[in-house]
C-alpha positions in Angstrom: 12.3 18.9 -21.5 13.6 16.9 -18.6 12.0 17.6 -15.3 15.0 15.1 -13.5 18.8 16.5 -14.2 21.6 14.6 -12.8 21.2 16.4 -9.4 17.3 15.5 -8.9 18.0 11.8 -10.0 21.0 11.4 -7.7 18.6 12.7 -4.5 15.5 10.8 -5.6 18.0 7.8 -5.4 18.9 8.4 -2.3 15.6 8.5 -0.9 14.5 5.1 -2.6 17.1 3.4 -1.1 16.5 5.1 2.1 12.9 3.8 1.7 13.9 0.3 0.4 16.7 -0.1 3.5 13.6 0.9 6.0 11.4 -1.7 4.1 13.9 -4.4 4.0 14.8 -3.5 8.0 11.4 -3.9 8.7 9.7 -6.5 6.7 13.1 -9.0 6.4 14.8 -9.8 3.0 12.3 -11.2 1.5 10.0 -8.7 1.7 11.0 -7.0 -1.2 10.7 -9.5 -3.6 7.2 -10.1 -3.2 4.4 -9.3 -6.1 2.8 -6.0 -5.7 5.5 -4.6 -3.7 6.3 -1.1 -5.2 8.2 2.2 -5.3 6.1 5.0 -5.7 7.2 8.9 -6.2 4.1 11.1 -5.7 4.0 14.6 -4.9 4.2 13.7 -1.0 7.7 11.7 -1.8 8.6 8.4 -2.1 7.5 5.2 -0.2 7.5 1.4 -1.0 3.9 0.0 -0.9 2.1 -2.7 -1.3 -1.3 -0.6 -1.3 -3.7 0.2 -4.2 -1.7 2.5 -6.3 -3.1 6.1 -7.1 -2.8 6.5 -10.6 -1.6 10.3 -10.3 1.4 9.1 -8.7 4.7 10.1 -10.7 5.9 7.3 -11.0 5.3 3.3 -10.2 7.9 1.1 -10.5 7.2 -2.5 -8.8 10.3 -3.9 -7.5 9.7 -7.4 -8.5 10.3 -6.4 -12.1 13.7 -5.2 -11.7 17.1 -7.1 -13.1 18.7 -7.2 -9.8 15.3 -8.7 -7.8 14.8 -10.8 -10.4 18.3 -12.3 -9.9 17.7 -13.1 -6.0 13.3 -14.3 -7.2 14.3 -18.0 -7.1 16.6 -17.7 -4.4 15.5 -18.7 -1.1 17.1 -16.5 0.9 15.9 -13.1 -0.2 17.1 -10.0 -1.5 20.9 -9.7 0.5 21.5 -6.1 2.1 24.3 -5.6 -0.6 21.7 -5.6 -3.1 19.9 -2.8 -2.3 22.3 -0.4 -3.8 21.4 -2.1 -7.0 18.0 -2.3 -6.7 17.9 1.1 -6.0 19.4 2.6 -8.8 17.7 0.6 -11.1 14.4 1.6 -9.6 15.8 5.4 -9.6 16.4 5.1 -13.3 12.7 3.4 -14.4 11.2 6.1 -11.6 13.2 8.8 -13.3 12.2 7.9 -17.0 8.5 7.9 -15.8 8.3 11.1 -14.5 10.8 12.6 -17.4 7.9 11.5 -20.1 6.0 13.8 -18.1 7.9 16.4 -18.6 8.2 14.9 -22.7 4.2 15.0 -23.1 3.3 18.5 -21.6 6.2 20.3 -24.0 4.7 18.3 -27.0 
């Protein structure tokens, strides 16, 4: 059983790219694309951290490894504010599918 229908994917979306937007505002655009930055859903919500990572977190998806950061890695400039959108949803949908195994392994 899912614990994420469309309606919980498309808010947890919007508050990783509220959090990615605050990061990027914050830390400048290449911020984002540096190793051991990460998304991170826990029970408390969602942030982007480059802390230790609590492994009871609901999900952990480090931004670095996603298609659209990848595609801006060797560029010089950074991450451009368009692609946040696109980061955003991809990290929604890894974040998503990590805490909808969850839900997979306690129906098992």
């Amino acid at each position: 059983m899912a614990l994420l229908g469309p309606q919980e994917k498309a808010e947890l979306g919007e508050m990783i790219l509220a959090r990615l937007d605050a990061h990027f505002t914050e830390h400048g655009p290449a911020a984002l694309l540096q190793p051991g930055v990460f998304v991170v859903v826990s029970s408390r919500g969602v942030e982007v951290t480059t802390g230790a990572i609590d492994p009871r977190n609901l999900a952990c998806v480090e931004v670095r490894t996603l298609f659209t950061a990848l595609c801006y890695i060797t560029d010089d400039g950074g991450l451009p504010p368009e692609g946040l959108e696109p980061l955003a949803n991809e990290a929604t949908t890894a974040a998503a599918a990590q805490i909808n195994r969850i839900g997979a392994g306690r129906s098992a």
